[in-house]
Every structure is written in structure tokens, then in C-alpha cells.
C-alpha positions as CSV (number, residue, x, y, z in Angstrom):
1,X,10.0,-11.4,-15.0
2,X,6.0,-12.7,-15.3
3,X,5.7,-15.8,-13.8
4,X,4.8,-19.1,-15.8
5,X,0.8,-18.9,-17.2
6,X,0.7,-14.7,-16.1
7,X,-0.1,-12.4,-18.6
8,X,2.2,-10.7,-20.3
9,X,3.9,-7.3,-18.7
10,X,2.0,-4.9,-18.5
11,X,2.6,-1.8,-21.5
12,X,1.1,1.6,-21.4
13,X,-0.6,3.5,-24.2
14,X,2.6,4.7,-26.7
15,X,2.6,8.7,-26.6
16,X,3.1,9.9,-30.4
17,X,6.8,10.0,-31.2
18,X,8.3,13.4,-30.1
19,X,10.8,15.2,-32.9
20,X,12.9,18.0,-32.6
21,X,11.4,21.5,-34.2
22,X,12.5,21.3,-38.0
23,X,15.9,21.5,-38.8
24,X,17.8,24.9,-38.1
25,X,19.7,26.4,-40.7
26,X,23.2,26.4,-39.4
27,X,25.0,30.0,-40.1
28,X,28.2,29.4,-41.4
29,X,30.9,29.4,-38.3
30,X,34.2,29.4,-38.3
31,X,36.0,26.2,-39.2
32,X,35.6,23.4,-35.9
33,X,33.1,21.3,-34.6
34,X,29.1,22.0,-34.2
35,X,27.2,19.9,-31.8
36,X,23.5,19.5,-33.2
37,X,20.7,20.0,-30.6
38,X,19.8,17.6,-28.2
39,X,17.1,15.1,-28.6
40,X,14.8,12.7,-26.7
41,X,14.1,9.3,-27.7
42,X,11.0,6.9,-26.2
43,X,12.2,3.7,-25.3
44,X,10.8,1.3,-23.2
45,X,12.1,0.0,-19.5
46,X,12.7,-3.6,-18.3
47,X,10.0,-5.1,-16.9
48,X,9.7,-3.8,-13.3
49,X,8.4,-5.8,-10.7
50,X,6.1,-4.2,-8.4
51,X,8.9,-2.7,-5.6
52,X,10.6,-1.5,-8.9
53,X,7.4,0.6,-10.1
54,X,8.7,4.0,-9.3
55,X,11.6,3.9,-11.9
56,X,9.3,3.7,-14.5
57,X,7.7,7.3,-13.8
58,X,8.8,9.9,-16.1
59,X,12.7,12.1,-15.2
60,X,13.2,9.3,-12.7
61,X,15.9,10.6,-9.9
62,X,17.2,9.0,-6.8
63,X,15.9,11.5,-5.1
64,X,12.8,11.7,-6.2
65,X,11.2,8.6,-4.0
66,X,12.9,10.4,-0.9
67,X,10.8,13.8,-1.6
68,X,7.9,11.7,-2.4
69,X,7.9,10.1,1.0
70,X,8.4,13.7,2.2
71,X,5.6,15.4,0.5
72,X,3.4,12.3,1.7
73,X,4.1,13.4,5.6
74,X,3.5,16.9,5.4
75,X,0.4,16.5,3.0
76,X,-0.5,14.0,5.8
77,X,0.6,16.4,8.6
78,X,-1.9,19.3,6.7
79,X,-4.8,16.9,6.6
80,X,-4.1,15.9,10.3
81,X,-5.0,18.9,11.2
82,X,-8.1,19.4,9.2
83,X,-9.5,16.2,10.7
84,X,-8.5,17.6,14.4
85,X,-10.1,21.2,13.8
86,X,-12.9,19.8,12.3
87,X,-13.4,16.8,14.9
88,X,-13.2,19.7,18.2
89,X,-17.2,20.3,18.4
90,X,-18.0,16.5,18.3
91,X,-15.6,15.5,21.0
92,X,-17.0,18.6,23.0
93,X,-20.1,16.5,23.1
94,X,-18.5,13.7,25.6
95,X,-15.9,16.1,27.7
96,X,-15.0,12.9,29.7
97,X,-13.5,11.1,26.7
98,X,-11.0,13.9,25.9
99,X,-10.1,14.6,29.5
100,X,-9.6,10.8,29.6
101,X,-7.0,10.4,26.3
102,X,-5.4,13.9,27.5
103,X,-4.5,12.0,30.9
104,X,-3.9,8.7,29.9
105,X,-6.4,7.0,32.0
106,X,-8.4,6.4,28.7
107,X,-8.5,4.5,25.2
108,X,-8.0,6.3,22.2
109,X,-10.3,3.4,20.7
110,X,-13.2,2.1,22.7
111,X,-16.0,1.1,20.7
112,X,-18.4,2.0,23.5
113,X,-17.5,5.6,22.4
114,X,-18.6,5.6,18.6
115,X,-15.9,9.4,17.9
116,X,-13.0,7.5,19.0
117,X,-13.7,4.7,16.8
118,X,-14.9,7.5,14.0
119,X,-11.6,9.6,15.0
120,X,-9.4,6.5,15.0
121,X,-10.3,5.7,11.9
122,X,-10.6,8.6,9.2
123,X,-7.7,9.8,11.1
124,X,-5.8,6.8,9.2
125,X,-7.9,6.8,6.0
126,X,-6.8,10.1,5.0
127,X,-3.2,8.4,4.6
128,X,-4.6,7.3,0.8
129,X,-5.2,11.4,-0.6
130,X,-1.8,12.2,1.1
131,X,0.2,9.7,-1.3
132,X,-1.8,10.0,-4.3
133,X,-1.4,13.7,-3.7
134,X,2.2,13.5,-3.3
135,X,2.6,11.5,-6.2
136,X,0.1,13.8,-8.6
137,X,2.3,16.9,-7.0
138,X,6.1,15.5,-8.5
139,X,4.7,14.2,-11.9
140,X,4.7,10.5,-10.9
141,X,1.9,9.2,-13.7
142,X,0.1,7.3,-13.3
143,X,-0.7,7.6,-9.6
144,X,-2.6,3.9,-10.2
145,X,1.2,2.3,-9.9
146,X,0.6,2.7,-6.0
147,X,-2.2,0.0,-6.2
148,X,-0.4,-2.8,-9.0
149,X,1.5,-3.2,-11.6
150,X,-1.9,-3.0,-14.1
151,X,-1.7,0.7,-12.7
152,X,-5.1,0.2,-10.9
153,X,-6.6,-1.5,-7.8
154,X,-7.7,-5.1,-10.0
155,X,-11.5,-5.2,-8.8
156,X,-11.8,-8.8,-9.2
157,X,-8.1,-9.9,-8.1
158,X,-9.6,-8.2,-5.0
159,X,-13.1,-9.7,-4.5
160,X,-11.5,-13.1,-5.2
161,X,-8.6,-12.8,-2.2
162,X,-11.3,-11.4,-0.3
163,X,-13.1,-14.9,0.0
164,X,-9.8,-16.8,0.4
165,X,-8.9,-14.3,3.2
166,X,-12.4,-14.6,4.9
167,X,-12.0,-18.3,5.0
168,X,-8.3,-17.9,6.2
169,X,-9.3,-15.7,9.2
170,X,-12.2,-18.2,10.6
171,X,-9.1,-21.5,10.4
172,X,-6.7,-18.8,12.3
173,X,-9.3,-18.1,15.0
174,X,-10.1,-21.4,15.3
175,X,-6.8,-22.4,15.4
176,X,-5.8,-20.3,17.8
177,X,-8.0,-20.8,20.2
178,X,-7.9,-24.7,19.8
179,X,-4.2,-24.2,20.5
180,X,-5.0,-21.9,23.3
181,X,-7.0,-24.4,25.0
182,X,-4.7,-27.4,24.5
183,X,-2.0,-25.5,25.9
184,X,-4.2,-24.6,28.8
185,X,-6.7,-26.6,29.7
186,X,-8.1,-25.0,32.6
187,X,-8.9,-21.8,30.5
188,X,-11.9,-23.9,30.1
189,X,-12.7,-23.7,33.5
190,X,-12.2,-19.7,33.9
191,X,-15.3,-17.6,33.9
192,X,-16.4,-16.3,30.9
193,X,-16.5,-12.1,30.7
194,X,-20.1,-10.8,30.9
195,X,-18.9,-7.3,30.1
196,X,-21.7,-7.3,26.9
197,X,-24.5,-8.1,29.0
198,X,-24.2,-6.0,32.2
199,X,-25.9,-3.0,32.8
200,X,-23.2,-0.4,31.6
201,X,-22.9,-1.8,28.7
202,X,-24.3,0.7,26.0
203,X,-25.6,-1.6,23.1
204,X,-27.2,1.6,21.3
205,X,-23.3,2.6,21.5
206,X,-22.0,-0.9,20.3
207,X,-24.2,-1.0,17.0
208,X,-23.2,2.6,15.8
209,X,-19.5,1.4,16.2
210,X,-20.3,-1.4,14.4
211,X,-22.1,0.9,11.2
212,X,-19.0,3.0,11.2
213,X,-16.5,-0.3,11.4
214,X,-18.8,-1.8,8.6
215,X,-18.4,1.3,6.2
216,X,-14.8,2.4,7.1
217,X,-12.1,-0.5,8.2
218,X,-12.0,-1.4,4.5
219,X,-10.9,2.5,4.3
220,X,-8.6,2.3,7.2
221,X,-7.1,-0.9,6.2
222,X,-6.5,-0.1,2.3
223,X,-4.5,3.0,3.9
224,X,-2.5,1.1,6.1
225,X,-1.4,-0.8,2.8
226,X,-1.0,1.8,0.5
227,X,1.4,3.3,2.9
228,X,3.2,0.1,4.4
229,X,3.3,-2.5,1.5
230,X,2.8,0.4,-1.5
231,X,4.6,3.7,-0.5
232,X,7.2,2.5,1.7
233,X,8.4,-0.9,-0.7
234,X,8.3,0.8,-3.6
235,X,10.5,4.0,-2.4
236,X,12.9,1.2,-0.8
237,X,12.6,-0.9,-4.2
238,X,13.7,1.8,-6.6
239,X,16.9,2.2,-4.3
240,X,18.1,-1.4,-4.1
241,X,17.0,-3.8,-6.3
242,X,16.4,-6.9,-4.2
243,X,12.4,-6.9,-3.3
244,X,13.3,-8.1,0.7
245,X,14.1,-4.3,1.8
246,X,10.9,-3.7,1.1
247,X,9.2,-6.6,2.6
248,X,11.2,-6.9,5.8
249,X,12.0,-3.3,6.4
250,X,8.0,-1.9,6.2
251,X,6.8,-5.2,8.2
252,X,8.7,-4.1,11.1
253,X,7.8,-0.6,11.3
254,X,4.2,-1.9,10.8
255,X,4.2,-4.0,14.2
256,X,6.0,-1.6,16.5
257,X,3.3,0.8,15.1
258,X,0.9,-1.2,17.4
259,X,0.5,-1.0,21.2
260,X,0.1,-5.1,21.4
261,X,2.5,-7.3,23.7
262,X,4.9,-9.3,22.2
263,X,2.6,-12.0,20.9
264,X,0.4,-9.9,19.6
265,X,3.3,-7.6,18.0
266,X,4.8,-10.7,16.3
267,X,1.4,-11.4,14.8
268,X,1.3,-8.2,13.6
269,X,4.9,-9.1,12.4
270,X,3.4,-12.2,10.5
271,X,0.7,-10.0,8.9
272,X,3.1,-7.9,7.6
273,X,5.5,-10.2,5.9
274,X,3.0,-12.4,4.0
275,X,1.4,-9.0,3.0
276,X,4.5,-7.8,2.1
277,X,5.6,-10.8,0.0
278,X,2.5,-11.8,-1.4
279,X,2.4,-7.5,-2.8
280,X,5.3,-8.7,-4.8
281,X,4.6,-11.8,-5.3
282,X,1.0,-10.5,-7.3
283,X,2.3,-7.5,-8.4
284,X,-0.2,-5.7,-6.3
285,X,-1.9,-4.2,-2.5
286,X,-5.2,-6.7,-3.8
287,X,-3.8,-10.1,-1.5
288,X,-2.7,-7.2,1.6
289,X,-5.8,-4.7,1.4
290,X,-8.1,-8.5,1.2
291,X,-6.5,-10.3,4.4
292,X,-5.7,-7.1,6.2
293,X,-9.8,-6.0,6.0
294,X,-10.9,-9.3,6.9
295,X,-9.1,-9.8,9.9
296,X,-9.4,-5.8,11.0
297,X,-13.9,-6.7,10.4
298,X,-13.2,-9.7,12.7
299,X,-11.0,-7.9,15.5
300,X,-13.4,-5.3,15.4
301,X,-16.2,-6.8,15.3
302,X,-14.9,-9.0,18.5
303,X,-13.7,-6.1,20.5
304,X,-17.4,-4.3,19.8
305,X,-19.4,-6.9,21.5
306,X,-16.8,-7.3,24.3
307,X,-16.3,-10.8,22.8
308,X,-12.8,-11.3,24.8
309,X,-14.3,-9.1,27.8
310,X,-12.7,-5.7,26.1
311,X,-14.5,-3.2,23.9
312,X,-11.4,-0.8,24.1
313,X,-7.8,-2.0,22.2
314,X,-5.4,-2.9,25.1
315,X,-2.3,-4.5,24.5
316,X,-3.0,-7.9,25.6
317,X,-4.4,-10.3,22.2
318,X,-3.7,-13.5,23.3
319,X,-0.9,-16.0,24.1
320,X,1.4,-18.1,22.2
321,X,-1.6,-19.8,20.6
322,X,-2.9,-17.2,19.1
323,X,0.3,-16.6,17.1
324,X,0.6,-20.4,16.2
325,X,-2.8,-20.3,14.7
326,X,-2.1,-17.2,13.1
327,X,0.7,-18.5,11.6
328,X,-1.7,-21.6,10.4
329,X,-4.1,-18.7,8.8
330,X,-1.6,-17.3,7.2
331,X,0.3,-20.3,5.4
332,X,-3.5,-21.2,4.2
333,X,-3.5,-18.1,2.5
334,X,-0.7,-17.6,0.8
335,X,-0.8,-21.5,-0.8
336,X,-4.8,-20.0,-1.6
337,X,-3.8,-16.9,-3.0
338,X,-1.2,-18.6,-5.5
339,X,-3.8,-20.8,-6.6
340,X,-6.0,-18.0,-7.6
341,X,-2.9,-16.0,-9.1
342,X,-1.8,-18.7,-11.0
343,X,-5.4,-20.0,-12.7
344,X,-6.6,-16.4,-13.1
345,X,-3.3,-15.6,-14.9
346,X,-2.6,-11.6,-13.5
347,X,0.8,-10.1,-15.0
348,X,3.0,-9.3,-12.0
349,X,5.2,-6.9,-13.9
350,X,5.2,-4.1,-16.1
351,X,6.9,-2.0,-18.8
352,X,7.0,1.6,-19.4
353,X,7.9,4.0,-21.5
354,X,10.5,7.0,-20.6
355,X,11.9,9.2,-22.9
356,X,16.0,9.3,-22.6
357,X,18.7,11.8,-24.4
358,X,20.4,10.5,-27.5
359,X,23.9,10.8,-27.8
360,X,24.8,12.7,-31.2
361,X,28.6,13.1,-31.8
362,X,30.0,16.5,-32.8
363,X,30.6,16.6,-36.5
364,X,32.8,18.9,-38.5
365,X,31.6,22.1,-40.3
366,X,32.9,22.9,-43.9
367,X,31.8,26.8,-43.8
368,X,31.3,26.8,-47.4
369,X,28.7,24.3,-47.0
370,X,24.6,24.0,-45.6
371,X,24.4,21.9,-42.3
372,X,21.5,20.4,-41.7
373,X,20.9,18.9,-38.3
374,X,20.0,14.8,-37.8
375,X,16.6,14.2,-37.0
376,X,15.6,12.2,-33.6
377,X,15.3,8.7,-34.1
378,X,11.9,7.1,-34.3
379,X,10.0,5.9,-30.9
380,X,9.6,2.2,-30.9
381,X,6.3,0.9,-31.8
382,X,5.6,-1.7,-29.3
383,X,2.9,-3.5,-28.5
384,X,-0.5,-2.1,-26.5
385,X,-1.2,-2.2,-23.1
386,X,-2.5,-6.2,-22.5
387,X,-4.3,-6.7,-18.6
């Protein structure tokens, strides 16, 4: 359904009307029944919510998702090792990083090394060519159904969210670490890490992190979404029909993805569900790939300056406060994000149009007489595309 003041459902562009080759001349059989040939008429789905996108692609099967989430692993599995072959002679250049991850005594992330934080990333980024691959490799047109249900990423749905997720993230931190505080007042009186300002610190280091956070968490983050809140809820959505399999089910694989302790994992948790929910709710990644790229900036940006005395991701992020304030964050933007849904009016539904098999009943053959088959029934001539 579209939501009171939305748009209409989105429609694609109608394909001309396909008809059957002209009609055969019949040779005259023996007396019984001839079934004419089979045609195909273009009708038009229900509207289909966002988790519901994947059974409007053309020769929809139930197994089609399934192979799609397949193909997406092993096109991600090939690319995998591209990015490993290709990143050998620039990890050769620091031996003591690789012999570190290989034993465990390292960080895969540190921003004091600038190739983890390049490997980290780009080795998550090239989740996005793996779908769409997958998707362009089984017929599923368009591949633009993976970012809404306009059948594109909606530029200004994005930059809008983008503002309301940025002022989100600041009343979370603050939050948090108001809450922090009240919960433990002599935090106050603990000395503060001076991990950015002693001599081993690299700062030439920190600042190429930071150029590579800058130009590729937006990257890494979209990824995370297309897979998590995209992929995953809209295989799960065109198996079972109510949209909290594919909010609930995604959000927890999301967090135990994560190496963070419990507090941190539940935040993660959070993130996911109001992602998740809000993907639905929109009919689109926009209100995830927004919050999710704000708050990765932030925690990078934090952990690159050693801002909680760590440059490296370790599981500790925080204590019960932290997750309270999170939560605060979060319920600020989803009552934002409606706001801007609703007065902008995006469709959060869509139609298309698949071609089914008409039913023609056998008729009876008088020998003595010409058959001529039935022709296909017209294609509907509904309205353009609106959005």
C-alpha cells in the first residue's frame, strides 16, 4: 500500500504488447480436440513493498532469490581474491603488519597503518558489484530494485536523511557520554589518554587514514546496506510475506558480524533494526546508507585521532550509556526521517509488469472446416512510470 500524502506506486515503462506469430493454418486432423498455442499476456503485479521487490522481476521462481544470494557469494568469493592478489606487494611494504594479523597479536584495522584501513575497506566495498552482478547474471531487471522501490538510489531522499542523520549522531554522542558520566561520576576524575600526542604516534599516518575514511566509508557503508537491509530482506521478503523476517533476521547477523562486547554488539543491534525498518518503511537503502555513513565518519574519525585512547577497533565501545544514548539517536531519527518522508511525499511501493500464460481451453475440430487459432489478449495500457 503507499502511505497517506506518498506518491503513487511506482510503474515502469509498458513494453509493446507481445502477440503470437500470425495464425497457423490448422491441417485438417482427425475428429477430437486441438489445443491452440500458448500465449503470454502482460499484466501488472500488486503493489510490492520494498522486501517484496524481487517478485516483480521477470519468470519469478522460489528459487530464484536462493541462487541469487549464491551467485552473490561466489562473485564475492572471486573478487576476494582479486583484492588479496592484488593487495600482496603493498602489504610487503610493512612485513610487521602481516606477521602481526597472521598471529593474532595485531589489528586488522588500525588507522596508524593506512593498508589495513585501505584493505578493510575495499575489501567490503566490492560487496556492491557482487550483487548487482548476481542480479544482471539471472535476468533480475532492473538491478536499481536493490536501492528502492523508484528502481534507483533517490539522490535527494539521500542528501536530505543525510542531515537528519548527522544531527542524530552528535545528540547520541552526546547523550551517551552525558549518560556515561552520570552513571559514573568519577570517570571524570580518570586520566584522560594521551595516546595522539605522544611520540609514537604517527600523525603523517593518521591524516592519510583519514583521506581514505573520507573518500571510502560512504563506499563501505552503502555495501554493508545493499547486502544487509537490500540483498538479504528482499530474498527473505519474496519467501514470506510479512516484512519482520527481513528486518529482524539481517539485523542480527549484522551485529554478531562485529567483534564489539555486548554493549557495543546491541548497539550494533539497534542500528540494524531502525535501518531495517525505516528500508521498509521508505521503500528504500537512502534512511540506512544516510545514518549508517554518518555514524561509521564519526567512529572513524574518533578512533583516527585516538579520541577514546585507541586508533585500532577493539571490542570494547563503551558501557551501558553508550547504548542508552544510542538508543536516544536513534528514536530522533526515525521521528526525523518520517517527517521528511511524509512532506517530501516518496512512493514506498511499486508495480510491475510480468508477462503470465493464458489459459485457452481445447476446442473441437470439424475436419471439414478452417481453424484459425485465438489471438493473445491485449496488454493493459496502464499508466506511466510517476516518481
Amino acid at each position: 500500500m503507499t502511505s497517506i500524502g506518498s506518491e503513487p506506486p511506482e510503474r515502469p515503462e509498458l513494453p509493446a504488447p507481445q502477440q503470437p506469430a500470425s495464425a497457423p493454418q490448422l491441417p485438417a486432423p482427425e475428429w477430437g480436440w486441438v489445443r491452440p498455442p500458448m500465449a503470454l499476456q502482460t499484466v501488472e503485479t500488486e503493489p510490492l513493498e520494498y522486501h517484496r521487490l524481487l517478485r516483480g522481476v521477470a519468470n519469478y521462481r522460489w528459487w530464484k532469490p536462493l541462487l541469487l544470494l549464491l551467485l552473490s557469494a561466489v562473485y564475492f568469493g572471486i573478487f576476494t581474491v582479486v583484492i588479496s592478489i592484488a593487495f600482496i606487494p603493498i602489504l610487503m611494504t610493512d612485513p610487521s603488519y602481516l606477521e602481526g594479523v597472521v598471529s593474532g597479536e595485531g589489528d586488522v584495522l588500525d588507522t596508524q597503518v593506512p593498508v589495513s584501513v585501505l584493505l578493510s575497506l575495499v575489501s567490503i566495498i566490492i560487496m556492491i558489484p557482487s550483487v548487482i552482478l548476481a542480479m544482471l547474471t539471472l535476468g533480475m531487471r532492473p538491478t536499481g530494485r536493490i536501492w528502492s522501490v523508484a528502481g534507483r538510489l533517490r539522490g535527494g531522499m539521500l542528501g536530505r536523511l543525510s542531515l537528519v542523520a548527522l544531527l542524530a549522531v552528535i545528540v547520541m554522542n552526546i547523550a551517551g557520554i552525558a549518560i556515561e558520566i552520570a552513571m559514573n561520576p568519577a570517570s571524570l576524575s580518570e586520566p584522560v589518554s594521551a595516546t595522539n600526542s605522544s611520540a609514537d604516534f604517527d600523525w603523517i599516518a593518521a591524516w592519510t587514514s583519514l583521506i581514505i575514511i573520507v573518500l571510502l566509508v560512504p563506499l563501505q557503508a552503502t555495501a554493508e546496506e545493499v547486502v544487509f537491509r537490500g540483498l538479504f530482506m528482499q530474498v527473505l521478503g519474496s519467501w514470506l510475506k510479512s516484512p519482520w523476517f527481513g528486518i529482524i533476521i539481517p539485523s542480527v547477523g549484522f551485529a554478531l558480524a562485529h567483534i564489539y562486547d555486548i554493549w557495543g554488539l546491541l548497539s550494533v543491534g539497534a542500528l540494524g533494526l531502525v535501518a531495517g525498518w525505516l528500508t521498509w518503511r521508505t521503500g528504500g537503502l537512502e534512511a540506512a546508507i544516510a545514518i549508517h555513513i554518518v555514524n561509521n565518519l564519526i567512529a572513524f574519525g574518533f578512533m583516527t585521532f585516538a579520541v577514546g585512547g585507541e586508533t585500532a577497533q577493539v571490542e570494547a565501545t563503551g558501557g551501558p550509556g553508550s547504548f542508552i544514548g544510542s538508543l536516544v539517536g536513534y528514536a530522533l531519527f526515525i521521528w526525523l526521517v518520517l517527517r521528511t518522508f511524509r512532506k517530501h511525499g516518496y512512493g514506498r511501493s511499486r508495480i510491475d509488469l510480468i508477462q503470465v500464460p493464458v489459459t485457452v481451453p481445447a476446442v473441437p475440430v470439424d475436419p471439414t472446416v478452417e481453424y484459425q487459432a485465438p489471438q493473445a489478449p491485449q496488454a493493459p495500457q496502464g499508466p506511466q512510470q510517476h516518481g
